[in-house]
C-alpha positions as CSV (number, residue, x, y, z in Angstrom):
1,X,78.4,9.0,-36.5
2,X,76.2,5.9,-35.6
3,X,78.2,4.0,-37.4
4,X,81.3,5.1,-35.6
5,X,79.5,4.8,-32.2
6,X,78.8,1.3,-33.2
7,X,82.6,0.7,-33.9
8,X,83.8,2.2,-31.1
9,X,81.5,0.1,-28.7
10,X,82.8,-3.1,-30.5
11,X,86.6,-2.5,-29.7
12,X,85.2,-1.7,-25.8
13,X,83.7,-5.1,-26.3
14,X,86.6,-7.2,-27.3
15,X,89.0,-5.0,-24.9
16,X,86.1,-6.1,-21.7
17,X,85.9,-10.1,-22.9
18,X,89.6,-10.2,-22.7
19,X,89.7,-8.8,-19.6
20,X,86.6,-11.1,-18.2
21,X,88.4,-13.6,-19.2
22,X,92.0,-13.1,-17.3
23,X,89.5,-12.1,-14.2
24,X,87.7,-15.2,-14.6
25,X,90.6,-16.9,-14.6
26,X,91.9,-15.7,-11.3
27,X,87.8,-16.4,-9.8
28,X,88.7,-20.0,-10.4
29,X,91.5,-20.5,-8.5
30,X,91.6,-22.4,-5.1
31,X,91.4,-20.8,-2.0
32,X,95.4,-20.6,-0.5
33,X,97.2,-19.2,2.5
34,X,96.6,-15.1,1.8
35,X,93.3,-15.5,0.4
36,X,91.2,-18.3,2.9
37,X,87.9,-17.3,1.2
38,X,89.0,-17.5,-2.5
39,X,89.7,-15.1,-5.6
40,X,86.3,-14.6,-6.1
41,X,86.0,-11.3,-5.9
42,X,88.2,-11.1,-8.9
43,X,85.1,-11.5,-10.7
44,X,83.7,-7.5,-9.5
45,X,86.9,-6.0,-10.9
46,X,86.0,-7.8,-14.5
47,X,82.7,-5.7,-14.5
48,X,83.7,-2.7,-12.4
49,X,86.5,-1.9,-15.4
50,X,84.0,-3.1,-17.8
51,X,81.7,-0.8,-16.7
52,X,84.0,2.5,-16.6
53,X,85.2,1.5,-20.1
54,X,81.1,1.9,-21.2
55,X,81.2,5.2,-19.7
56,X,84.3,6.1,-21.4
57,X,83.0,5.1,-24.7
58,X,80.0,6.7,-24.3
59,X,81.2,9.7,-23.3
60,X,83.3,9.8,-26.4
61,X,80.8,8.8,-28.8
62,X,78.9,12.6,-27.5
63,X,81.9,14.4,-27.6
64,X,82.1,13.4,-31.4
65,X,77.9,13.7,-32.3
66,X,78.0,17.0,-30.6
67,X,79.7,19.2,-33.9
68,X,77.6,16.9,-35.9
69,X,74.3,18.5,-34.2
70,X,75.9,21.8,-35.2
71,X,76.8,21.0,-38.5
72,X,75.3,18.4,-40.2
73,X,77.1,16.1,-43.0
74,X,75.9,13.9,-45.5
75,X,76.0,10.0,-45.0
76,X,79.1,8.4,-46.9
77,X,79.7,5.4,-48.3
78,X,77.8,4.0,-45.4
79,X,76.7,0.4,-47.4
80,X,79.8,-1.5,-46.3
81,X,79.6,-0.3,-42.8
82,X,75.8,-1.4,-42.4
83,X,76.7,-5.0,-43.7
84,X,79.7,-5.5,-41.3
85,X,77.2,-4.5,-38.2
86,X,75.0,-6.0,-39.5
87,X,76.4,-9.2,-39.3
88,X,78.4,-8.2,-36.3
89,X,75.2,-7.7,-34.9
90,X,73.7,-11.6,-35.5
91,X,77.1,-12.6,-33.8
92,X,76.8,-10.5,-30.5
93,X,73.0,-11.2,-30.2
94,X,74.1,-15.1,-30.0
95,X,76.9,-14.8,-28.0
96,X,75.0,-12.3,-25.5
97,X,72.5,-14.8,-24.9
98,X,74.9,-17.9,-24.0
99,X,76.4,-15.6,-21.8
100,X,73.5,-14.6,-20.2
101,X,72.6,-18.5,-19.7
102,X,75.9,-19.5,-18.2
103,X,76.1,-16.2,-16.3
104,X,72.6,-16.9,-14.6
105,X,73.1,-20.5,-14.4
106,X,77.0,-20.2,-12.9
107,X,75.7,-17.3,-10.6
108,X,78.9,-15.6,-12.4
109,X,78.7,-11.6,-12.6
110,X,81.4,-11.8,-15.3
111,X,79.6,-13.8,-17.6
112,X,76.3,-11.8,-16.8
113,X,78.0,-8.3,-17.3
114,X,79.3,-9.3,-20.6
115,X,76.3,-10.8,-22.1
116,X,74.6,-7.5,-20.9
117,X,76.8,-5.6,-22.4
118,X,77.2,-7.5,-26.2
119,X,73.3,-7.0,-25.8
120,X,73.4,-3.6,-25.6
121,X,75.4,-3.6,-28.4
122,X,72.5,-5.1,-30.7
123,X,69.9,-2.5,-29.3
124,X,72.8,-0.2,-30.3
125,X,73.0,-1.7,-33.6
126,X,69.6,-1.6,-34.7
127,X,69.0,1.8,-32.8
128,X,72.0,2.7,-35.1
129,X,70.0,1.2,-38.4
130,X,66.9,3.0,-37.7
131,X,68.9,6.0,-37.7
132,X,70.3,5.7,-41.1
133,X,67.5,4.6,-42.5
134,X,65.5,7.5,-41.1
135,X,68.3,10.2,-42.9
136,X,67.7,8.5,-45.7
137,X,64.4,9.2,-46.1
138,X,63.8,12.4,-44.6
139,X,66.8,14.3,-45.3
140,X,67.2,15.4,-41.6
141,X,71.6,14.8,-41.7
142,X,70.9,15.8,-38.4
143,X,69.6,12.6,-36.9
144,X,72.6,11.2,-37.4
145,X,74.2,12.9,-34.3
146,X,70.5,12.7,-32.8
147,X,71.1,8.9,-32.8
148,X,74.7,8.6,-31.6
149,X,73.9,10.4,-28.7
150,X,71.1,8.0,-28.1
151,X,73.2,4.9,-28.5
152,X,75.6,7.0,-25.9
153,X,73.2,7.3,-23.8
154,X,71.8,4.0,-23.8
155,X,75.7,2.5,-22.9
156,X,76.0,5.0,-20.5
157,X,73.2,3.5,-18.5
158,X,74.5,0.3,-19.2
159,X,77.9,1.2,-17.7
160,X,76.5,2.8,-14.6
161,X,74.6,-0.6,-14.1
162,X,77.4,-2.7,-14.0
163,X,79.5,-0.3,-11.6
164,X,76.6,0.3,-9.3
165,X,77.1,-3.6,-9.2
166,X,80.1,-4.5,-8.8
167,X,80.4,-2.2,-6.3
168,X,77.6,-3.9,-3.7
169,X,79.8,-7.1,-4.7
170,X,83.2,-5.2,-3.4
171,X,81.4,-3.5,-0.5
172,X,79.9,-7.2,0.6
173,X,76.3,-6.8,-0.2
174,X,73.9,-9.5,1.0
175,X,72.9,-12.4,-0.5
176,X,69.8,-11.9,-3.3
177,X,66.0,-11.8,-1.5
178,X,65.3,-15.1,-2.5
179,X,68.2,-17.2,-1.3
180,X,68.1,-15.1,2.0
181,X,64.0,-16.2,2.4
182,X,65.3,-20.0,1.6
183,X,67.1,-19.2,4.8
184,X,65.3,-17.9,7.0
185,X,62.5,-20.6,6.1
186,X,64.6,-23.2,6.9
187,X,66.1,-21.4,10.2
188,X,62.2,-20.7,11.4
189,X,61.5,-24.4,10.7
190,X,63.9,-25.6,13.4
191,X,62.4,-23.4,16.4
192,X,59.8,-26.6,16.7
193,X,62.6,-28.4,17.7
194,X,63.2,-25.6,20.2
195,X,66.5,-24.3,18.8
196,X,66.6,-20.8,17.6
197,X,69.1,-18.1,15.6
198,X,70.2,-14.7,15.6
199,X,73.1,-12.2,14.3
200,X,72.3,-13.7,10.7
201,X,75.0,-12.3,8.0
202,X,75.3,-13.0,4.5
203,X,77.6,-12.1,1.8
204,X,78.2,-13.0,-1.7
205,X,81.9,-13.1,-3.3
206,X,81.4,-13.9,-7.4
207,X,80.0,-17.7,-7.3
208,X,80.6,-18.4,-3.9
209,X,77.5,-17.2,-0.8
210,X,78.5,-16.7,2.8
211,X,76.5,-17.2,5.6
212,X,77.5,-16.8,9.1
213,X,74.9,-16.7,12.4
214,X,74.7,-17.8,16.0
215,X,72.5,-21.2,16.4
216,X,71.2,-22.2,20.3
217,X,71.2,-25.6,20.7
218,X,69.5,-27.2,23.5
219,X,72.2,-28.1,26.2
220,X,71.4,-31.2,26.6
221,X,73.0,-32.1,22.3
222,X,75.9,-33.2,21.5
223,X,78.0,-31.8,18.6
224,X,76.8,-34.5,16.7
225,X,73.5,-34.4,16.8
226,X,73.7,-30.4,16.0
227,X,75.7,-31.5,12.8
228,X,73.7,-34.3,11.5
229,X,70.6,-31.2,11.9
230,X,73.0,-28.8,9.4
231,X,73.0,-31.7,7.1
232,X,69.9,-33.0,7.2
233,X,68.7,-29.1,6.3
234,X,71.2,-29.1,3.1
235,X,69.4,-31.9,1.7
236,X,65.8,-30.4,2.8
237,X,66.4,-26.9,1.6
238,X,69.6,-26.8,-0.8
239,X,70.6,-23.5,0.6
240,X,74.1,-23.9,1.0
């Protein structure tokens, strides 16, 4: 059975990159007459379905352990099986962490959500060989649906992560803390030169960060001098 959970989170892994990758796809492309802010948002449905496929599989991997809790059956033939994972488990461990690089340094959800996700494959994986490796020394032919659930359990938290996500992305959640402190820093630094702010909105769309607030200028600037400011604060700050 951990075996099989294993398997089953594997196919839910090639399924998700292919989809990643068609959303990914649409992310990239320009900005056109229907959609003036981009496809970004593409990028949220990637990890959304990603995400409800986890639970899916997760769910299914219980509803399989469960008779096993009930009534137990000897491990099979399960040498072949623990040398494909294994070695399906060095692949996703360096996959998951160029993901997890690009993802962070891309700012890209997509990328992020999969290299999550092929990592929770490899906590699967060994969580899986511990298991085996524990009926085989105790006799308990019980731990084997112990241990599926576990692995379920672990990708169900996994899945509801990546929903929970994609959702604040879909419902325009803020920017992260950080950039939104860069910011306000910079907005707070101008008030010297007697300008200030207010009605301050961000929003965040895959790659792309939205900012939109009210700036008082003294009267007495031109247009001009207010844009050479915005540029002048790029350069200072890098927060757009």
């Amino acid at each position: 059975m951990g075996l099989l959970s294993d398997a089953l989170e594997s196919c839910v892994n090639l399924v998700a990159a292919v989809i990643a990758l068609i959303m990914l796809t649409i992310a990239e492309r320009p900005a056109d007459d229907e959609h003036a802010f981009g496809h970004g948002k593409a990028e949220y449905f990637s990890s959304a379905i990603e995400g409800g496929m986890i639970v899916l599989a997760a769910f299914s991997i219980i509803w399989s352990a469960l008779p096993r809790l009930i009534h137990p059956q000897p491990l099979e033939n399960v040498g072949i099986g623990l040398l494909v994972a294994a070695g399906a488990s060095g692949i996703n461990f360096a996959v998951a962490l160029i993901l997890l690089k690009n993802g962070r340094k891309n700012n890209s959800i997509t990328l992020e959500a999969d290299g999550k996700h092929l990592m929770t494959d490899v906590w699967t994986s060994a969580g899986v060989f511990l298991g085996i490796g524990l009926v085989s020394l105790t006799g308990w032919l019980i731990l084997d649906g112990m241990v599926a659930i576990g692995v379920a359990l672990n990708i169900l938290f996994a899945g509801y992560h990546l929903i929970r996500r994609s959702a604040a992305g879909l419902l325009d959640a803020g920017i992260p803390e950080a950039d939104l402190l860069k910011i306000i820093k910079a907005l707070e630094s101008l008030k010297s030169q007697n300008l200030d702010y207010h009605s301050l909105l961000t929003r965040q769309a895959g790659r792309r960060k939205f900012i939109e607030l009210h700036l008082l200028l003294p009267g007495a600037w031109t247009i001009q001098k207010g844009h050479d400011l915005a540029e002048k604060s790029k350069k200072i700050y890098g927060i757009f």
